[in-house]
N, C-alpha and C positions, 0 to 999 in steps of 0.2 A: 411918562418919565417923571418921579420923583423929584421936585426941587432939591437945588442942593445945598447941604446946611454948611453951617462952619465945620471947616476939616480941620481946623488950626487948633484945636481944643479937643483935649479925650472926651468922647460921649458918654464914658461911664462915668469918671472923676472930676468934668471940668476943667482939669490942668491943661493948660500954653502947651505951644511949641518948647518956647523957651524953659518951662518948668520941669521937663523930663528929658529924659537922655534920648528918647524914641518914641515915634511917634507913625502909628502904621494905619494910613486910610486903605478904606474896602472898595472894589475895584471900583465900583458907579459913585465913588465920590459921595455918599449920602453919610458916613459917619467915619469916626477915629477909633484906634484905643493907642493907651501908653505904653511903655514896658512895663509898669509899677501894676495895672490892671491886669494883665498879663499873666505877671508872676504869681499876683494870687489867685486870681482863675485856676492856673497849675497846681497850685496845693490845694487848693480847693476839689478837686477833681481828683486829688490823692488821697487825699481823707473820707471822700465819698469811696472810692474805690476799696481804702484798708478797713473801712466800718461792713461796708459789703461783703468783705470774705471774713471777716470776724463772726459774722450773724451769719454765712452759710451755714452748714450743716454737710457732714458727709457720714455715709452709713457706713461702720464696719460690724460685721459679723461677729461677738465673738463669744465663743464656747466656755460653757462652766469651766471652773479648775478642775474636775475631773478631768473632762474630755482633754483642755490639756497636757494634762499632765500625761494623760496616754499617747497622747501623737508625741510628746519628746520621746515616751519611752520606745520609740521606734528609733529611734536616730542615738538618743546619746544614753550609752550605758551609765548606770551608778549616778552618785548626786540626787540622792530620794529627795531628802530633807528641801536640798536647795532646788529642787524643782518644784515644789510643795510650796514654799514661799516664793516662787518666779512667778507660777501661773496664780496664783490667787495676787499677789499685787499687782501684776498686767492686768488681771480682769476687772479687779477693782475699780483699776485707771480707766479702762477705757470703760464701765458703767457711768465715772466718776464724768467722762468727757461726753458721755450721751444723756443725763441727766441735765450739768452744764447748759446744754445746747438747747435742751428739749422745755427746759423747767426755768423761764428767765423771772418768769413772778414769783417761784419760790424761792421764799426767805430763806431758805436753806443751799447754801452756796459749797459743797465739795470741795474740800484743798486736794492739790495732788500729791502723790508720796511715790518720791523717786527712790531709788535700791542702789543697796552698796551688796558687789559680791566680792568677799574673800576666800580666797584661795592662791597653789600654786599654780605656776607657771605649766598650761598644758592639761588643765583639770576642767576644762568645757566652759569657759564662761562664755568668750565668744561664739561658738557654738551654737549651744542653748540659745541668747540670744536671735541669732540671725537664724536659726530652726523656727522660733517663734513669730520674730515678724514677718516671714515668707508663709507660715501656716495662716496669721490674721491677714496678711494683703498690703502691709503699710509700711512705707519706706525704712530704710533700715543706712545707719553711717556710723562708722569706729572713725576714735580719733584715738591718737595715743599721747598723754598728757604732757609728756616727757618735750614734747615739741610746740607745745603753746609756749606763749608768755605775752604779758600784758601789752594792751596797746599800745603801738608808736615803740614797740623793739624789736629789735631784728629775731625773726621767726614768726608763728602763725598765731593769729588772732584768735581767742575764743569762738568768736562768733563767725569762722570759719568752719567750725563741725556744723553751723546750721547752714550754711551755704554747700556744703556737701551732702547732707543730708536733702537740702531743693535738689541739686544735679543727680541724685537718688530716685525721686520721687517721679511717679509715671503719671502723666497729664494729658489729654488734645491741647489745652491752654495754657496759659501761664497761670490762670485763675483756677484753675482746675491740679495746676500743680501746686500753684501754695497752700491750696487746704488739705489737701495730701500729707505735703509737707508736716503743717502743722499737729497732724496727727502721729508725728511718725515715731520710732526707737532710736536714739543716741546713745551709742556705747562708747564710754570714755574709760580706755586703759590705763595700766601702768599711774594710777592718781596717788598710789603710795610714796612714785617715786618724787613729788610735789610736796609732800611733808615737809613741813621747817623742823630745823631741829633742836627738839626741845619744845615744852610746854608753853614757854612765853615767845612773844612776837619779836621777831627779828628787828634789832636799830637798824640791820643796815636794809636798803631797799632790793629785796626778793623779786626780781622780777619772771623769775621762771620757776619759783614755787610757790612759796604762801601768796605770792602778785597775782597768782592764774587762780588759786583758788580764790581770791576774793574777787575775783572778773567771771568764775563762774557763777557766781551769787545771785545775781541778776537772771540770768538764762533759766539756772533751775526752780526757779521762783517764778518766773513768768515775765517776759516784758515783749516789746516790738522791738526786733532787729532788724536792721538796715542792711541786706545782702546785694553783690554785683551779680545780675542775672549771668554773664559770665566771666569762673574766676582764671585769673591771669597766672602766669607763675610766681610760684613763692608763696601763693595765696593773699596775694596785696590785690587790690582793686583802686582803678584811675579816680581822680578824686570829681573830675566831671563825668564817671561813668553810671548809666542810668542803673537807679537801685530797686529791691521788691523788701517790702515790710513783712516779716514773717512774726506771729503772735509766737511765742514758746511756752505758752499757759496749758498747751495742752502736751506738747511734748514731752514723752519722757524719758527721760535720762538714768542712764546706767550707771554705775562708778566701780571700776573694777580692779582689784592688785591684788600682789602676789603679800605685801606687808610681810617682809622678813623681818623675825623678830615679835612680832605682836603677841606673837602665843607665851613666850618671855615676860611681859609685860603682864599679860590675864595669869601666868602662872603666880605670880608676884599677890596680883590682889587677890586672885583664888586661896591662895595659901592661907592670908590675912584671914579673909572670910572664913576658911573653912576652922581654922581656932577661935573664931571668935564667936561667929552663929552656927555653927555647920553647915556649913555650903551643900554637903552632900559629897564632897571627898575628902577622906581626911589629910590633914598634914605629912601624916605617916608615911600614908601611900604615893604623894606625892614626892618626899624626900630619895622615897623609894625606886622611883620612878615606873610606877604600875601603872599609870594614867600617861596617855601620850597628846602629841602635837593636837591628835585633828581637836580630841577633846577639852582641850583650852580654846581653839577658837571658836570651837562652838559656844561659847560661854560670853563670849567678846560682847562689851559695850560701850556705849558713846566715851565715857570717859578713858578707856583703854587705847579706845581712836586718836581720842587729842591727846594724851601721853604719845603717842606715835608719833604727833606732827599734825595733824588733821584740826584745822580751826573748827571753832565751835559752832559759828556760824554756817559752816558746811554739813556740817553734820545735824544740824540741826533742821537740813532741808531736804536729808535721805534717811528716813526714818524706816525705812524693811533694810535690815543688814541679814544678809543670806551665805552660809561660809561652807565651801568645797573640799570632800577632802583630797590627800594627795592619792593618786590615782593605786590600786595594788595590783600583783601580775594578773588576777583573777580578770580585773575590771581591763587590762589591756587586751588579754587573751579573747575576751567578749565584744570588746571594741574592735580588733582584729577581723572576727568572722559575722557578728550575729545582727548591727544594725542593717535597715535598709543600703545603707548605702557604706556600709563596711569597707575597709580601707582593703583587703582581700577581696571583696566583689568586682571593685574598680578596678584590681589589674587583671583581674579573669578578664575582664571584660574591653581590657585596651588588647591584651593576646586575643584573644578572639574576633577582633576590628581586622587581625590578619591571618586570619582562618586555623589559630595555633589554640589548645586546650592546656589552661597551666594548672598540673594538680600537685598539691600540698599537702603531706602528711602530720598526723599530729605531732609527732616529733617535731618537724620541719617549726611547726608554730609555735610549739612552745620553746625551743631557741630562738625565734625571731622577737617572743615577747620578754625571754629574759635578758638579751642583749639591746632591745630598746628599756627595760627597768632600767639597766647599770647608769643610762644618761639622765634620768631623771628629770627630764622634761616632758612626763606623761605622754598625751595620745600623740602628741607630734613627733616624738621618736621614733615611733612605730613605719611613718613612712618614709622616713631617713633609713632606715636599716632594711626594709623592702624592698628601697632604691638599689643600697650595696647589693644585696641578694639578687637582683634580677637583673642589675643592669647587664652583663656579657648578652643574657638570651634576650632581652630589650631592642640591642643592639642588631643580632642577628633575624630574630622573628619575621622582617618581611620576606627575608630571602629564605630558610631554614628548607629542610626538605620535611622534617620531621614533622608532625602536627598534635604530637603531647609533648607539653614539658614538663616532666617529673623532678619536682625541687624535694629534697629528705635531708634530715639531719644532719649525715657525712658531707654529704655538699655544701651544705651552709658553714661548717665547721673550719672545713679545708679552705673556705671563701675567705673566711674572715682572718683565719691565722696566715692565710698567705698577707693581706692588708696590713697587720700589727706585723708581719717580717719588712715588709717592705718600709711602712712606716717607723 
């Protein structure tokens, strides 16, 4: 048996009973500690822990821009250009985060370069995306910008899309999930609609547009976030609820809107330009209007961004701008039938779950695609109008006696002008 020493005094620090708030001896009575020991011990042990998964390493796979760019073109019709600029800046990033990892004595340190996609509403950005990170293996989270706003006000934190993106990520561990994590895709929508308006900064205080863009600054840049392993409703978290440190240095970030109006704007300084250096179209033609929408924003740059509303500090940290155009009946008619996983395969294949064959004629399709153009919210109209069209045999199909359903043009026709009577 041990002799036993003074219990009356921390063994680590020396301090009295009376000099700390607590004082915890070990069961045989041979030593103390404080609270004040304690509590650093705990950070101590956090910091060893967050230095730990900072120097892990996790292996992704990933394929030249070629090769990606051929597995989108299984899945999402149209969108050359900007799939050309998606898979080469993915791949970039993630050489950029296996170098990083791999090369810590080279002097040569990789910045990462997050993407801004422009386009409309229904022209594949989310899509493409989440096609992409389910091809590499690596977590994948949308947020929609419209519902951030800056710390300590009512609505959700920025640093709540990386807390989604952990509840994303597949792990055995927690340690296993946060370098996952740290690896993974954030697509943030709707960032146009976060524009201040006008070029100069807002007197009054912005808290749910230029306020979120300058709280994403931080994230897209790189720091350590403080997340609640789980989140609560509303997406607040308890302020004694235990947290995990997520790097976002490797993360990368999406930035995605529809920007009405922006091709306005590049129209304005294209014109200028093209009288004054030749841009390459002339004023003429423009007056004329022989040149259209997609072709201004293909032209779009940083400066036409912050004319929108987009500080410059934001933009300054998504350096690949990647622009969609608006979808044509061509591109819905091939979206309809021809992906893997075609918005027409999928209901073949929910009638067929109840032993029913549904066949479609080309007529049939091509009124289903020109009645999804008239709404002009590209590929997502398509199964809104498929809906209308099928729902009666939808309904019926488990019970039916029949076992083909032949959908043709008159039937669709007669569907829908009954709808607009009734309506």
């Amino acid at each position: 048996m041990p002799p036993k020493k003074n219990i009356d005094s921390c063994t680590f620090c020396g301090k009295s009973r009376s000099d700390v708030d607590k004082l915890i001896t070990s069961p045989d009575e041979t030593c103390s500690i404080c609270n004040e020991c304690i509590s650093i011990c705990g950070t101590l042990i956090t910091v060893e822990k967050t230095k730990d998964r900072n120097e892990a390493k996790i292996k992704i796979n990933v394929n030249t821009p070629q090769e990606l760019y051929e597995h989108l073109n299984k899945y999402v019709i149209g969108q050359d250009e900007a799939k050309k600029y998606l898979c080469s800046a993915v791949y970039n990033h993630y050489k950029k985060v296996e170098h990083n990892q791999g090369h810590a004595e080279d002097d040569v340190e990789l910045d990462k370069s997050n993407i801004l996609l422009v386009g409309p509403s229904g022209s594949g950005k989310t899509y493409l995306l989440r096609t992409l990170a389910k091809h590499l293996g690596v977590p994948f989270a949308q947020a929609d910008a419209t519902t951030l706003t800056q710390a300590g006000y009512v609505g959700e934190d920025v640093e709540n899309v990386i807390a989604r993106l952990y509840q994303n990520a597949e792990g055995e561990s927690q340690e296993e999930k946060v370098l996952r994590c740290q690896t993974g895709i954030i697509f943030i929508d709707e960032i146009d609609k976060i524009g201040r308006k006008g070029e100069n900064p807002s007197i009054t205080r912005d808290v749910s547009g230029e306020g979120v863009q300058q709280a994403l600054l931080k994230l897209l840049e790189g720091t350590i976030c403080n997340i609640a392993s789980e989140q609560r409703a509303g997406g607040r978290r308890h302020p004694n609820q235990p947290t995990i440190s997520i790097n976002t240095e490797n993360v990368l970030f999406v930035l995605g809107g529809a920007f009405e109006g922006l091709n306005e704007i590049v129209q304005r300084r294209v014109k200028i330009d093209a009288g004054r250096i030749g841009f390459g179209v002339s004023s003429e033609a423009i007056k004329k209007k022989q040149v259209n929408d997609a072709f201004f924003l293909s032209q779009v740059v940083v400066e036409d961004l912050i004319k929108f509303g987009m500080i410059p500090e934001l933009m300054g940290r998504v350096p690949v701008i990647a622009t969609l155009n608006e979808l044509t009946k061509e591109d819905l008619k091939r979206i309809l039938v021809e992906p893997k996983n075609a918005i027409l395969k999928q209901y073949k294949k929910l009638f067929s779950m109840d032993g029913k064959e549904l066949l479609i004629n080309d007529e049939a399709i091509d009124f289903i695609v020109e009645e999804a153009y008239k709404v002009k919210m590209g590929a997502r109209a398509l199964k809104g109008v498929m809906e209308k069209a099928l729902n009666d045999y939808m309904f019926e199909a488990p019970t039916m006696k029949d076992k083909k359903i032949q959908i043709t043009r008159d039937f669709l026709e007669r569907r829908f002008t009954k709808e607009k009577l009734i309506a």
